[in-house]
C-alpha positions in Angstrom: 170.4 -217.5 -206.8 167.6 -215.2 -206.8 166.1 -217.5 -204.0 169.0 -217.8 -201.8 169.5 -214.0 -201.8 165.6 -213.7 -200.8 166.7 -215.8 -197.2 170.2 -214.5 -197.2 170.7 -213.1 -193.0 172.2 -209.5 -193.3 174.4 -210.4 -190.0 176.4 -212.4 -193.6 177.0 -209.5 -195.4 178.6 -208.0 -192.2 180.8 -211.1 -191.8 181.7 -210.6 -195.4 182.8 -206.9 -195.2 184.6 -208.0 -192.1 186.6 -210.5 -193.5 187.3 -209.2 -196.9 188.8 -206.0 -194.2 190.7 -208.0 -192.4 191.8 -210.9 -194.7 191.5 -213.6 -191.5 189.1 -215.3 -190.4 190.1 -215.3 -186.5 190.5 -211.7 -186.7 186.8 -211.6 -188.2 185.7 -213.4 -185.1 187.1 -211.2 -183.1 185.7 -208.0 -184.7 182.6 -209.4 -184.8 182.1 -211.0 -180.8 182.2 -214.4 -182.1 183.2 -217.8 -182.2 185.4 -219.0 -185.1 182.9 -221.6 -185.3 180.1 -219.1 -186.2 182.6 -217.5 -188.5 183.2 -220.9 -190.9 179.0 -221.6 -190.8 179.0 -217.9 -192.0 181.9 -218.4 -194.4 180.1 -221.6 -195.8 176.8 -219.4 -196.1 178.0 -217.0 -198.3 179.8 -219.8 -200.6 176.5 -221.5 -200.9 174.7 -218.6 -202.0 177.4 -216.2 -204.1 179.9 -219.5 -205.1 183.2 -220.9 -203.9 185.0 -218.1 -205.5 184.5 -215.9 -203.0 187.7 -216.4 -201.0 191.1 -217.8 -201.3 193.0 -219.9 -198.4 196.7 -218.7 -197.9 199.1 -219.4 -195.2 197.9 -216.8 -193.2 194.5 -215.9 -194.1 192.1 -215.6 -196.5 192.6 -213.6 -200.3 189.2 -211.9 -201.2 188.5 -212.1 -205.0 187.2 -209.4 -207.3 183.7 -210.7 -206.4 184.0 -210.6 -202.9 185.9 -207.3 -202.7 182.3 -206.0 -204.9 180.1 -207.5 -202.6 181.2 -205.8 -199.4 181.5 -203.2 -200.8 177.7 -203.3 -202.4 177.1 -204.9 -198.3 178.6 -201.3 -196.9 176.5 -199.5 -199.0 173.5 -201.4 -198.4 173.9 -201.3 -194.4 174.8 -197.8 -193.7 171.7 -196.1 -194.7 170.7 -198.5 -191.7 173.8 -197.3 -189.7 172.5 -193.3 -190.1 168.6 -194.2 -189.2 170.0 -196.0 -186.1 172.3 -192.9 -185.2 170.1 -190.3 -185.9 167.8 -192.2 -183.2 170.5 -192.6 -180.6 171.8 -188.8 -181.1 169.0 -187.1 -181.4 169.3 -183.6 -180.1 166.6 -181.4 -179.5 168.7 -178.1 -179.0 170.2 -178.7 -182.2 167.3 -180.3 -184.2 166.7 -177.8 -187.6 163.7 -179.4 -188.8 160.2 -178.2 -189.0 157.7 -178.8 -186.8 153.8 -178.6 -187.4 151.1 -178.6 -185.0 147.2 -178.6 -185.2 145.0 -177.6 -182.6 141.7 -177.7 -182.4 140.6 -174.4 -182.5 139.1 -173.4 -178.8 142.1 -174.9 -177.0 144.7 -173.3 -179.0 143.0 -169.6 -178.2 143.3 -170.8 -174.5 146.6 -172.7 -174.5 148.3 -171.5 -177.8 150.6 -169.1 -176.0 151.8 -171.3 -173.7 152.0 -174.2 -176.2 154.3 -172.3 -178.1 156.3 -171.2 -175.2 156.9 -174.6 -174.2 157.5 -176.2 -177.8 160.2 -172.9 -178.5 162.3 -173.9 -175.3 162.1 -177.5 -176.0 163.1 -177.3 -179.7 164.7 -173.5 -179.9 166.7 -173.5 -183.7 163.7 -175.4 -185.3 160.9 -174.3 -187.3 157.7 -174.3 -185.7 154.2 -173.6 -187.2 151.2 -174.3 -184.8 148.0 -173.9 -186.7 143.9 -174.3 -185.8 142.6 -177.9 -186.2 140.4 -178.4 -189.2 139.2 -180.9 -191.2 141.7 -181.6 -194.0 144.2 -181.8 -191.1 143.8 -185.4 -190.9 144.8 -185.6 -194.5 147.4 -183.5 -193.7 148.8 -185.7 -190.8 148.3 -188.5 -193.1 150.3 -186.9 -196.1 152.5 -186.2 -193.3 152.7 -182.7 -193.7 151.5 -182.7 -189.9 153.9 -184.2 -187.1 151.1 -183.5 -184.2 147.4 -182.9 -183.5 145.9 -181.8 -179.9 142.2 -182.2 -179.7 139.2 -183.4 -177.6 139.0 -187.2 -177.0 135.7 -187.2 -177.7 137.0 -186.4 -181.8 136.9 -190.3 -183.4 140.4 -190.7 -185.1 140.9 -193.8 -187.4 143.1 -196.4 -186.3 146.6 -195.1 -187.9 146.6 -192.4 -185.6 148.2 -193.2 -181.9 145.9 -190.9 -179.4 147.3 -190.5 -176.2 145.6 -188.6 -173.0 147.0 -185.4 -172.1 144.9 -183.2 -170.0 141.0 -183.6 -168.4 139.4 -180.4 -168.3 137.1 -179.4 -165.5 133.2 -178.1 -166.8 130.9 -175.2 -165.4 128.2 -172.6 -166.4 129.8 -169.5 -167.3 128.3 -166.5 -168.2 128.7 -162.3 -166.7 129.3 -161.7 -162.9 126.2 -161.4 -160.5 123.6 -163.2 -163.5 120.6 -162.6 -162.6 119.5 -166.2 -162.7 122.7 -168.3 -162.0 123.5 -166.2 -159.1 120.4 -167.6 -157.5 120.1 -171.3 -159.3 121.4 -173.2 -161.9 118.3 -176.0 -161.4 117.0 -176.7 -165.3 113.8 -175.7 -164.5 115.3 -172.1 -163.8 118.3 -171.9 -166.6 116.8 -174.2 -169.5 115.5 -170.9 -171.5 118.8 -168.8 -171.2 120.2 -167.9 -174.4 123.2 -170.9 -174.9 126.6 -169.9 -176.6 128.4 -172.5 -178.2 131.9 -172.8 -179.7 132.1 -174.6 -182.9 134.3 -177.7 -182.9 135.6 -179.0 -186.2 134.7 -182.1 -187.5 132.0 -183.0 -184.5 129.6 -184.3 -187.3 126.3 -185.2 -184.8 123.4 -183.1 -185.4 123.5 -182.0 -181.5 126.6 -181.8 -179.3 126.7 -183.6 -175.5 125.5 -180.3 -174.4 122.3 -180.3 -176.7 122.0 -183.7 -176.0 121.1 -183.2 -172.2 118.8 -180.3 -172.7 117.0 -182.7 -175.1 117.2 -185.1 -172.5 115.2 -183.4 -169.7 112.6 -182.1 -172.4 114.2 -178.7 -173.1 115.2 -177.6 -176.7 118.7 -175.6 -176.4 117.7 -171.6 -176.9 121.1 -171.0 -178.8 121.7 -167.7 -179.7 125.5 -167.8 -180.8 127.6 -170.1 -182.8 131.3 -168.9 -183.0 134.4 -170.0 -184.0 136.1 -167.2 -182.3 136.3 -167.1 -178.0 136.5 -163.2 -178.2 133.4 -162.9 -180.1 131.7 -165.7 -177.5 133.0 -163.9 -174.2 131.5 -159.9 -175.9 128.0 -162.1 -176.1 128.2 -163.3 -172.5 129.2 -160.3 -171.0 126.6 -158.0 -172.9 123.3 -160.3 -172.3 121.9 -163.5 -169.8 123.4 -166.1 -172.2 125.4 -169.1 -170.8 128.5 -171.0 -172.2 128.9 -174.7 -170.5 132.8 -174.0 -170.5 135.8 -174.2 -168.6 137.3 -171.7 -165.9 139.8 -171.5 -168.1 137.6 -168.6 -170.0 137.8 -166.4 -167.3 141.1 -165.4 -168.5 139.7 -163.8 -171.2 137.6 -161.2 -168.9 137.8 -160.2 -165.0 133.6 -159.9 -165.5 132.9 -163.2 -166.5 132.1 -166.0 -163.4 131.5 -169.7 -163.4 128.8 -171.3 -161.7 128.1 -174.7 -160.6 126.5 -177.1 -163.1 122.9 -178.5 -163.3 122.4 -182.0 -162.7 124.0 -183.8 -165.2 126.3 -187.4 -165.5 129.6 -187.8 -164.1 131.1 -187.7 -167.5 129.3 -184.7 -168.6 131.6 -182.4 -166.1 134.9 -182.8 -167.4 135.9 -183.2 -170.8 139.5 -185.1 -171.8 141.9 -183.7 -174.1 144.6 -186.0 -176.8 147.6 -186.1 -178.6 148.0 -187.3 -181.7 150.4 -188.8 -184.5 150.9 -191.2 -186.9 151.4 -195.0 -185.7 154.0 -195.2 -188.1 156.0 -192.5 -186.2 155.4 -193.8 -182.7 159.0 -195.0 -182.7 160.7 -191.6 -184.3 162.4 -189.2 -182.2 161.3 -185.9 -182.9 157.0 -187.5 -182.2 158.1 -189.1 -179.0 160.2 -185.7 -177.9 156.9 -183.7 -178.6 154.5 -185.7 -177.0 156.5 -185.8 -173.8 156.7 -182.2 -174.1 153.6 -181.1 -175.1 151.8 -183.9 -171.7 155.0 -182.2 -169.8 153.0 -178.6 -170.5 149.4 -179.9 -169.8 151.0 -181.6 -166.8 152.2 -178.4 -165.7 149.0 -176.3 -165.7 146.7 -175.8 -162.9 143.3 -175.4 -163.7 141.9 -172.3 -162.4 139.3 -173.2 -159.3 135.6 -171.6 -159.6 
């Protein structure tokens, strides 16, 4: 039995809740979408796995015995869990959706975007409960414990290969640093910038011992003067603004201060001058409702922004 049960087609169960309903075996058919053919190989299914005293012929139908009236109803249990996973897919309501909803964001681009992230994600999902946090290193954990539904980050983060990344913005690089710099206002060659003091924003979780910006100072034979490492973009702009330092950034942090200026990059490669932001969640939710409804919003948002032009 055990066996049988192990290869037994759920589409039989449905048959049998159908029949044992309607107590006819034409009527069945005609529930179902189906031939009465397909109906009597079902019938004969279910007698070879649960017994012939599953049903008894009468004049005008079919009797269901005590075991078959058990079984559908056991089969209507079983199937409508399936039934409510199905619907809450095909009615999914974003207006009406209750649930929570928590974001990570890597630290930089939520002080840049976070305001207009949660602008976006409040109209798109207005009764539910949202909680957009900084990107750190147990976040992955978090995502995987799912206590995280989404995480925004730089593509250039390695994520394992149960979490889905998916592009959603590219980001334009220059030199930033005060208005009228004594230095870039005149060149931004290495041989003339290479000894400026160098502010960096720290990125969770980029492990290498230099980042792609160390990298090509190392590169030319130049060892990064850096005289700032911050988490905070406040703290980075008040060191800029108050001394020669430079910040390879985007225009973006000129937002943050009227005095601050970009100016055009030294010769470096093609990928070096824009760097690509992602999306991510779980593989496993790549098909649920709620991940799919934020990810469209959330590469809606990026979608929407212009980049401001230096």
């Amino acid at each position: 039995m055990q066996s049988k049960l192990e290869e037994l087609d759920l589409n039989l169960l449905k048959l049998l809740r159908i029949v044992v309903e309607t107590r006819n075996t034409s009527q069945a058919a005609e529930v179902l979408g189906i031939s009465q053919t397909s109906v009597s190989r079902g019938m004969a299914k279910l007698r070879e796995t649960f017994g012939d005293q599953l049903f008894i012929r009468k004049a005008h139908g079919v009797e269901p015995s005590e075991l078959a009236e058990k079984l559908a109803e056991a089969a209507e249990n079983m199937l409508k869990p399936f039934s409510e996973v199905l619907e809450a897919y095909q009615t999914f309501d974003p207006s009406e959706y209750k649930g929570s909803v928590s974001i990570a964001v890597e630290l930089g681009l939520l002080e840049i975007f976070g305001p207009g992230l949660y602008r976006a994600l409040n109209r798109a999902l207005p009764n539910a409960q949202i909680r957009v946090v900084y990107w750190k290193e147990e976040s992955l954990h978090h995502m995987f414990n799912r206590q995280l539904d989404y995480m925004i980050h730089y593509t250039l983060m390695p994520f394992p290969q149960d979490i889905y990344v998916h592009h959603l913005s590219e980001i334009a690089i220059s030199l930033v640093a005060r208005k009228d710099h004594p230095v870039l206002s005149k060149s931004t060659n290495w041989e003339d910038i290479h000894h400026l003091p160098l502010v960096k924003l720290v990125a969770e979780a980029m492990k290498a011992k230099h980042d792609p910006y160390d990298e090509m100072y190392l590169s030319k034979g130049y060892e990064p003067k850096v005289c700032l490492v911050t988490h905070s973009v406040p703290i980075a702009v008040e060191k800029l603004l108050s001394s020669d330092a430079i910040k390879f950034s985007s225009s973006y942090l000129l937002s943050h201060n009227d005095q601050l200026e970009c100016y055009p990059l030294p010769k470096i490669s093609k990928d070096m001058r824009k760097i690509s932001v992602s999306g991510c969640y779980l593989q496993s939710k790549r098909g649920q409702p709620i991940n799919q409804f934020l990810h469209q919003t959330l590469e809606t948002f990026f979608n929407s922004i212009e980049q401001p032009s230096f």
